[in-house]
TORTOR-673315 format. One line per field, with one value per atom (N, C-alpha, C): residue number from 0; atom name; z, x, y. Coordinates in Angstrom, 3 decimals. Atoms other than C-alpha are relative to their C-alpha. Example, Ala and Ser with C-alpha at 12.3 -4.5 7.8 and 13.67 -1.06 7.14 Angstrom:
i	c(0 | 0 | 0 | 1 | 1 | 1)
at	c(N | CA | C | N | CA | C)
up	c(0.000 | 7.800 | 0.000 | -0.060 | 7.140 | 0.730)
east	c(0.890 | 12.300 | 0.900 | -0.820 | 13.670 | -0.770)
north	c(-1.190 | -4.500 | 1.200 | -1.190 | -1.060 | 1.090)
// end
This chain:
i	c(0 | 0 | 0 | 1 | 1 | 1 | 2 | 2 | 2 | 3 | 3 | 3 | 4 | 4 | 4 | 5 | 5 | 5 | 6 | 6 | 6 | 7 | 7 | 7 | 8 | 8 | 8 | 9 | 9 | 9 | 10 | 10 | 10 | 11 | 11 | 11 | 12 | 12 | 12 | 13 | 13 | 13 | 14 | 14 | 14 | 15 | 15 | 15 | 16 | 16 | 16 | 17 | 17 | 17 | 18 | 18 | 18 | 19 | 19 | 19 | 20 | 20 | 20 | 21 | 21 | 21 | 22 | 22 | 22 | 23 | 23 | 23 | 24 | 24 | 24 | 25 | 25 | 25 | 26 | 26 | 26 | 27 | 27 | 27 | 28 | 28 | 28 | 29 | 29 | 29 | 30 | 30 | 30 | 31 | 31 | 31 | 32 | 32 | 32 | 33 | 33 | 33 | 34 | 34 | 34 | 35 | 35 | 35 | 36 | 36 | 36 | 37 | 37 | 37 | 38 | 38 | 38 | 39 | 39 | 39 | 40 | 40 | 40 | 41 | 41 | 41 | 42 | 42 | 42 | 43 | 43 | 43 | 44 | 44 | 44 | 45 | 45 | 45 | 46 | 46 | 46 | 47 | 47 | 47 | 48 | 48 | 48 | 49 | 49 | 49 | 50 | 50 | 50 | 51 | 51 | 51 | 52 | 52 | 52 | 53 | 53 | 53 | 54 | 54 | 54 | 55 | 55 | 55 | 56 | 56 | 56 | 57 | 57 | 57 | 58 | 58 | 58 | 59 | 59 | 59 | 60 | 60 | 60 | 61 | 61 | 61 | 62 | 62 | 62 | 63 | 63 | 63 | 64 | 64 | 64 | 65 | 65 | 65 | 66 | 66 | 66 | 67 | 67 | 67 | 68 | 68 | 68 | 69 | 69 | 69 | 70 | 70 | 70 | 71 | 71 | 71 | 72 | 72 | 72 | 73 | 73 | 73 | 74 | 74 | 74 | 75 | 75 | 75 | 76 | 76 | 76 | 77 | 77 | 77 | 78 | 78 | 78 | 79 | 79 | 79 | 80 | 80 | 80 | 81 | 81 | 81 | 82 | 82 | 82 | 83 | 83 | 83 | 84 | 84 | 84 | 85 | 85 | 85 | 86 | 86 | 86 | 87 | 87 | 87 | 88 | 88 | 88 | 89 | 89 | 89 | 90 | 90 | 90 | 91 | 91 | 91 | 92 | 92 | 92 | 93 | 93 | 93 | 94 | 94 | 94 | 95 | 95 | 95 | 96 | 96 | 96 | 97 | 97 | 97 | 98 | 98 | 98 | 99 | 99 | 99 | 100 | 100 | 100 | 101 | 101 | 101 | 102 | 102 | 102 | 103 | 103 | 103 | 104 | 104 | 104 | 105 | 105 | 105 | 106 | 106 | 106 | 107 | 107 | 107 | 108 | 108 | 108 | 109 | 109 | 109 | 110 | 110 | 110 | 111 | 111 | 111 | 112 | 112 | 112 | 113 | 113 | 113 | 114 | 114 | 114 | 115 | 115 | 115 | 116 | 116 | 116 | 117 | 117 | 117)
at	c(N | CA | C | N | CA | C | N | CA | C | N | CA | C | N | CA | C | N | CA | C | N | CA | C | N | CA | C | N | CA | C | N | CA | C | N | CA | C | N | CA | C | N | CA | C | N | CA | C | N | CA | C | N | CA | C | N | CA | C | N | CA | C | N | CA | C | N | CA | C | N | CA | C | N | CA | C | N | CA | C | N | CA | C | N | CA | C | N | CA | C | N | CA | C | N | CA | C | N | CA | C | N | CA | C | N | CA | C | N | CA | C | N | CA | C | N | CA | C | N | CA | C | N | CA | C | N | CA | C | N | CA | C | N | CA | C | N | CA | C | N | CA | C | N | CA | C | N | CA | C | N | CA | C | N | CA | C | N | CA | C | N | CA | C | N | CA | C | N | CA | C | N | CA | C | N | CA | C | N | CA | C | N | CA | C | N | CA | C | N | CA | C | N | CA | C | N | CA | C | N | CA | C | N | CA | C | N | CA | C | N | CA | C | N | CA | C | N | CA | C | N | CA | C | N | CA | C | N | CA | C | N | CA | C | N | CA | C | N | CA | C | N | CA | C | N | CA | C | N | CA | C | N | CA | C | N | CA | C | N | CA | C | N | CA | C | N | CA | C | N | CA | C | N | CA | C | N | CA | C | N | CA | C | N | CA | C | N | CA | C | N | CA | C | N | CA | C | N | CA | C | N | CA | C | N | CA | C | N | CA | C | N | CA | C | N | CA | C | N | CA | C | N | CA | C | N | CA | C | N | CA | C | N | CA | C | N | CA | C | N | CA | C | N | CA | C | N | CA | C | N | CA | C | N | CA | C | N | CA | C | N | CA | C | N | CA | C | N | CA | C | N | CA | C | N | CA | C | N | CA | C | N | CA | C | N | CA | C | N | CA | C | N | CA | C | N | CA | C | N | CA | C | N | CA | C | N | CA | C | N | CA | C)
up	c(0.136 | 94.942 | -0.934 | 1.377 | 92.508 | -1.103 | 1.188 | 89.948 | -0.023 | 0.352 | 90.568 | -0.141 | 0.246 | 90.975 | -1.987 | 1.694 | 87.323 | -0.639 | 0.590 | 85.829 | 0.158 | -0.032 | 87.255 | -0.840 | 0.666 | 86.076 | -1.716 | 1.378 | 82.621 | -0.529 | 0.349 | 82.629 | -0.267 | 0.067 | 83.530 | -0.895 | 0.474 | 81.668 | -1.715 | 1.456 | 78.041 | -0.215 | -0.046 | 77.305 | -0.514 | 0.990 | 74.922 | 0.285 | -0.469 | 77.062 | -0.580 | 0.796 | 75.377 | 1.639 | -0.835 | 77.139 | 0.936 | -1.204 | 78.493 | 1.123 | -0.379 | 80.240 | 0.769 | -0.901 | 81.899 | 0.817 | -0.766 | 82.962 | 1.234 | -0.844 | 84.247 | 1.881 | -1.015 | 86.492 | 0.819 | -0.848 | 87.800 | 0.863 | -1.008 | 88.771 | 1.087 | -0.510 | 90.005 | 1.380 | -1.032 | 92.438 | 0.838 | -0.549 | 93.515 | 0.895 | -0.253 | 94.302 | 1.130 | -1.264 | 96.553 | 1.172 | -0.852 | 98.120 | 0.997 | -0.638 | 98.958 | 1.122 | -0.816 | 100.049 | 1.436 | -1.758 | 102.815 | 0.854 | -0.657 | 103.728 | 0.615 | -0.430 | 104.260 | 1.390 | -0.358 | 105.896 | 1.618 | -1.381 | 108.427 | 0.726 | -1.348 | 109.618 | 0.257 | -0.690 | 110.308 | 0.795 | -1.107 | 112.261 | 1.050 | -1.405 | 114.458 | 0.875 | -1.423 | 118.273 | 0.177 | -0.664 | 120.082 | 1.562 | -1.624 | 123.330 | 0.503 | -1.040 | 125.750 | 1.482 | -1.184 | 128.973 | -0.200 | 0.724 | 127.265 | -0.327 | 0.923 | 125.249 | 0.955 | -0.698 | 128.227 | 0.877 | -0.157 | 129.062 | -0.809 | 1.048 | 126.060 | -0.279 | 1.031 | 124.315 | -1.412 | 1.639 | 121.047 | -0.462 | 0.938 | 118.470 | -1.083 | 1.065 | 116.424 | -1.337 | 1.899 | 112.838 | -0.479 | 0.468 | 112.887 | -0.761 | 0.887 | 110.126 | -0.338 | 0.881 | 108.164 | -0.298 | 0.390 | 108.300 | -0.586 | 0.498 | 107.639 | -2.026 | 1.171 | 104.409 | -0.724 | 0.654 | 103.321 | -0.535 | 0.255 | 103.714 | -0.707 | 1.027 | 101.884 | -1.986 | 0.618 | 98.999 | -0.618 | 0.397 | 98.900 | -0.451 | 0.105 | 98.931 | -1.238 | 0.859 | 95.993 | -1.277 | 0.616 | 94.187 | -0.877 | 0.245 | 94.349 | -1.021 | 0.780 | 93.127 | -1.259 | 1.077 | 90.201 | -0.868 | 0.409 | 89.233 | -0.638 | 0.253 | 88.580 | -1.067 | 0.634 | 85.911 | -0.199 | 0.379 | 84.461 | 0.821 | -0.259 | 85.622 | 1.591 | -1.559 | 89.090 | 0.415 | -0.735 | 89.395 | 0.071 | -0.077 | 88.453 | 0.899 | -0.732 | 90.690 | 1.677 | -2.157 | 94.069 | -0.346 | 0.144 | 92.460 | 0.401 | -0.291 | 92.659 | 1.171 | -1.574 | 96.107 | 0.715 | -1.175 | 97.615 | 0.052 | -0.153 | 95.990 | 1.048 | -0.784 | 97.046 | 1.462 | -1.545 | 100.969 | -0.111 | -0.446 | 100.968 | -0.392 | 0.014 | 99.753 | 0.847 | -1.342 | 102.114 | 1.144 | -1.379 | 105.163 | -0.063 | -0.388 | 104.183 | -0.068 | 0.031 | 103.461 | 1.691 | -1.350 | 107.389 | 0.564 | -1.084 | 108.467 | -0.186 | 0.219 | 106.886 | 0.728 | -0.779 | 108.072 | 1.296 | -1.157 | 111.712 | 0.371 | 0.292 | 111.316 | -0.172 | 0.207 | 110.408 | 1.158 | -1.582 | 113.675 | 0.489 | -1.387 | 115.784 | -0.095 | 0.547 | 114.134 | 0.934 | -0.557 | 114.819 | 1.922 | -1.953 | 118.603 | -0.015 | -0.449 | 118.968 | -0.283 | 0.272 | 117.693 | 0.732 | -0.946 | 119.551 | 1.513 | -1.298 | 122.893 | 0.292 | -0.536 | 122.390 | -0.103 | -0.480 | 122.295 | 1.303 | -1.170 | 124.967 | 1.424)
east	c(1.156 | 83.378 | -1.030 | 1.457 | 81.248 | 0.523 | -0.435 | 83.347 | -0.271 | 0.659 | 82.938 | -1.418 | 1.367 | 79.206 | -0.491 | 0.356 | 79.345 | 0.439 | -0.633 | 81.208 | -1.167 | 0.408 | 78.988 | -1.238 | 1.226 | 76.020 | -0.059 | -0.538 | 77.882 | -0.388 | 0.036 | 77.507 | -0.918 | 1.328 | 74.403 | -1.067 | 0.805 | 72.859 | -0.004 | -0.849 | 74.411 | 0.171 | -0.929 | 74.824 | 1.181 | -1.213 | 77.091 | 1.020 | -0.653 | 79.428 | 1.586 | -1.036 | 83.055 | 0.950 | -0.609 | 85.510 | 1.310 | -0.973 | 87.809 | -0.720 | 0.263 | 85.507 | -0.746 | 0.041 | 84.443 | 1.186 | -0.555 | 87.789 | 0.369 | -0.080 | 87.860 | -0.668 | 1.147 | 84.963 | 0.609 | -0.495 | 86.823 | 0.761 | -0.876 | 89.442 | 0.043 | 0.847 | 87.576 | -0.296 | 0.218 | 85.959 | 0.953 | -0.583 | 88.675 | 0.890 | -0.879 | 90.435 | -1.089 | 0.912 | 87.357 | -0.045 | -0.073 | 87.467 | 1.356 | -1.199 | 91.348 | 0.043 | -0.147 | 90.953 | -0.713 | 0.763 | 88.262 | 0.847 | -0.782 | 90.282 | 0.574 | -1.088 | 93.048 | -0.493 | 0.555 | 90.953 | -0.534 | 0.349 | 89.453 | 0.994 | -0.974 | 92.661 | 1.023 | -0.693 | 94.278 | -0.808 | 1.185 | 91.613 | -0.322 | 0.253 | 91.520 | -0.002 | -0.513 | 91.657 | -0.101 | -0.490 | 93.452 | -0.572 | 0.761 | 92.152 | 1.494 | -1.074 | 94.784 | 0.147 | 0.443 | 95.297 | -0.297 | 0.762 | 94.802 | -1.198 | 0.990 | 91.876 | -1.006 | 1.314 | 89.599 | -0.721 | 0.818 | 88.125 | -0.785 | 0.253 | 87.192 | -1.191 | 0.869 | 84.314 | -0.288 | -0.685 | 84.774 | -1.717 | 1.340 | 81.279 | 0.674 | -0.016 | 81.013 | -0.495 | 0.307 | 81.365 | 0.639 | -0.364 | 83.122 | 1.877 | 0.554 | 84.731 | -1.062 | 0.892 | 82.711 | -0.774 | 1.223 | 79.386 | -0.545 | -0.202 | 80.332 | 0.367 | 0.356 | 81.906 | -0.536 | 1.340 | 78.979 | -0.813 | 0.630 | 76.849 | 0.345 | -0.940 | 79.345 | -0.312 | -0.187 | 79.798 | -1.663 | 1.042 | 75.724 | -0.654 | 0.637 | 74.844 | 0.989 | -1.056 | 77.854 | -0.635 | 0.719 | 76.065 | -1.098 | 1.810 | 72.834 | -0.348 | -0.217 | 73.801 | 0.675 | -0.170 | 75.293 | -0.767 | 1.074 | 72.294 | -0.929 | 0.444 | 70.624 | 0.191 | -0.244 | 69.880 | 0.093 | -0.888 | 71.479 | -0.608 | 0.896 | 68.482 | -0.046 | 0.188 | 68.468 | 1.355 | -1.163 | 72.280 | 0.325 | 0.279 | 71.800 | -0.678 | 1.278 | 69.033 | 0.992 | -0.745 | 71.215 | 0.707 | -0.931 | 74.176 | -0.645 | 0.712 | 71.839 | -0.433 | 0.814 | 69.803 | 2.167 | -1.568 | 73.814 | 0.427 | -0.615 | 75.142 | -0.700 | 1.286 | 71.799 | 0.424 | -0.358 | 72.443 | 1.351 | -1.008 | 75.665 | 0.687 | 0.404 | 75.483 | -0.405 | 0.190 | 73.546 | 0.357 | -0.532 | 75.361 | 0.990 | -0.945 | 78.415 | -0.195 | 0.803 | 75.877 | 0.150 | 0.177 | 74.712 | 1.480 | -1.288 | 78.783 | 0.402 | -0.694 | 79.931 | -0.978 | 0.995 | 76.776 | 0.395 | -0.414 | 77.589 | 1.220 | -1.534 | 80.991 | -0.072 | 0.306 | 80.211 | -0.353 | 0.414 | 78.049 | 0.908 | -1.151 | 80.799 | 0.531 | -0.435 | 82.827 | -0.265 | 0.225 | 80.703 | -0.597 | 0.388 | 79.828 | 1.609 | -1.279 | 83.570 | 0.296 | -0.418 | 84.208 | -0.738 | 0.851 | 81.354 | 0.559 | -0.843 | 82.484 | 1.251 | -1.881 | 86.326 | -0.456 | 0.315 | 84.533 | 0.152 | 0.423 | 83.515 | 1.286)
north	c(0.840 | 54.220 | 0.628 | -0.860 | 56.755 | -0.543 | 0.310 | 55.632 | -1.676 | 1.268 | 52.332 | -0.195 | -0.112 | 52.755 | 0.708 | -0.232 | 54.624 | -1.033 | 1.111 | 51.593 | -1.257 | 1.891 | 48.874 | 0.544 | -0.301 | 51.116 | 0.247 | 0.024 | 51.375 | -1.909 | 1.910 | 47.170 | -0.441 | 0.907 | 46.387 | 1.169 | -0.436 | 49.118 | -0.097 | 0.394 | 47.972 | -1.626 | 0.737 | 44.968 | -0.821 | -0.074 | 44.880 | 0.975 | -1.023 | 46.778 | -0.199 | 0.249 | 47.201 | -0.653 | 1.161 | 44.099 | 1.145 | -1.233 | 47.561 | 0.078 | -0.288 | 48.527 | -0.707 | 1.019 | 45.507 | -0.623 | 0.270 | 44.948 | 1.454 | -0.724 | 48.485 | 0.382 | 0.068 | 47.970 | -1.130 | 0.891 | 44.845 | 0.303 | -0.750 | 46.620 | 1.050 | -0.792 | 49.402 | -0.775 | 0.720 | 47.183 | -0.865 | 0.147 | 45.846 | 0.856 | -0.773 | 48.776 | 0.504 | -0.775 | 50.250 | -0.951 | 1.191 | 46.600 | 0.174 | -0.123 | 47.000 | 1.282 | -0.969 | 50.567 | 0.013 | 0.394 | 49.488 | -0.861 | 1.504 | 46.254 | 1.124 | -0.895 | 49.030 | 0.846 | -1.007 | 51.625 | -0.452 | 1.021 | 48.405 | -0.167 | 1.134 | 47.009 | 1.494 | -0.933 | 50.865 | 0.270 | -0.309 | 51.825 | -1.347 | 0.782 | 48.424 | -0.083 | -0.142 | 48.539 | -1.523 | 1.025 | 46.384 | 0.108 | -0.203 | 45.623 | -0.543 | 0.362 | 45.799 | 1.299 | -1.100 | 48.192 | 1.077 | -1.573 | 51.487 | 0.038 | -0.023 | 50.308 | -0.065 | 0.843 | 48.825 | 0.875 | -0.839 | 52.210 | 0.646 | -0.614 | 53.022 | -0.556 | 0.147 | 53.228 | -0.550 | 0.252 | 50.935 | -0.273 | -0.122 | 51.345 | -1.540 | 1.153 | 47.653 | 0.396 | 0.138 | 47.419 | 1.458 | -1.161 | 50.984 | -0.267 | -0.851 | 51.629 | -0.603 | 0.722 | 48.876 | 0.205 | -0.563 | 49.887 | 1.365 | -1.369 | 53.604 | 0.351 | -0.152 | 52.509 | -0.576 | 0.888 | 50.144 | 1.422 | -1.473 | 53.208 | 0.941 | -0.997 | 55.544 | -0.798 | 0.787 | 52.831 | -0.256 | 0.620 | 52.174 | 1.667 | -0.976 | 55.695 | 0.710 | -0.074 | 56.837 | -0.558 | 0.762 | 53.732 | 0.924 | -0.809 | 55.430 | 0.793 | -1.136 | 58.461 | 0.003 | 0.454 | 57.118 | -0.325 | 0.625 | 55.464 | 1.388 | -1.461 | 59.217 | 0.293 | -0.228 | 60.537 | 1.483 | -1.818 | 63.675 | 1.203 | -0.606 | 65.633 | 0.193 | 0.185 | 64.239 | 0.472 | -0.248 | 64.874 | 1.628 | -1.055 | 68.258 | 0.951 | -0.510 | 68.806 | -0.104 | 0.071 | 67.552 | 1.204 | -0.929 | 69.830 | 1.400 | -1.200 | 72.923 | 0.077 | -0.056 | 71.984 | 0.415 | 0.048 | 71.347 | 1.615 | -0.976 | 74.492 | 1.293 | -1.398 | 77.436 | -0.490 | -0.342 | 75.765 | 0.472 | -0.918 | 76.170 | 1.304 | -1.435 | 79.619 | 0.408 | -0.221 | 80.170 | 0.039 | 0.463 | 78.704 | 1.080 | -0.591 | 80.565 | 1.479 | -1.122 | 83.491 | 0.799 | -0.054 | 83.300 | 0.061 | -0.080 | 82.500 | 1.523 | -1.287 | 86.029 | 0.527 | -1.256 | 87.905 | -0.036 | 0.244 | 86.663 | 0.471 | 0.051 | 87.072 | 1.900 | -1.118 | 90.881 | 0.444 | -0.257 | 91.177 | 0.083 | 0.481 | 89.801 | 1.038 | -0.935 | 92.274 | 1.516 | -1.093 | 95.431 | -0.063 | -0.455 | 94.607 | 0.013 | -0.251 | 93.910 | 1.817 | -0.752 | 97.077 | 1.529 | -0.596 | 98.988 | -0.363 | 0.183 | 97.342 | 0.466 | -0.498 | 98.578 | 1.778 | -1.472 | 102.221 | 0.715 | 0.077 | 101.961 | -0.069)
// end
């Protein structure tokens, strides 16, 4: 769906967009269309004696990949500057995170290794 979101944003931002690349975007969208269709009817529950304890959440997948699909969009829409700017915020946390997992991971380490002294 980013790609389709770059394609549609290739359309409407030109408008003299070359006739490839209007059919690419067709297809494009169709193909993110199919893959949800797909994605909806594997994931369906059936209600039948197994199911009727269950917990079933409405509109799941659907609304998950609306949201996926609108937010993909979005970020397409960005310009160079802005996409740059998430790329950098994303990368520094997760540096960080996996900063904090090794340091921890180190700890664990030396108490384990202090406790078997012992």
């Amino acid at each position: 769906s980013f790609v389709t979101g770059l394609l549609l944003r290739s359309c409407y931002s030109h408008g003299d967009t070359a006739t490839w690349i209007q059919i690419l975007t067709i297809f494009s969208c169709a193909a993110t269309l199919s893959i949800g269709y797909k994605i909806q009817n594997h994931c369906n529950w059936n209600r039948n004696q197994q199911s009727i304890g269950l917990f079933l959440t409405p509109f799941v997948p659907t609304l998950p990949l609306i949201g996926c699909f609108v937010n993909l969009y979005l970020i397409a829409q960005l310009e160079l500057s802005g996409l740059l700017a998430i790329i950098g915020y994303v990368g520094v946390f997760v540096g960080f995170y996996f900063y904090q997992v090794e340091k921890r991971a180190n700890n664990r380490r030396d108490t384990e290794r202090m406790l078997s002294m012992h």
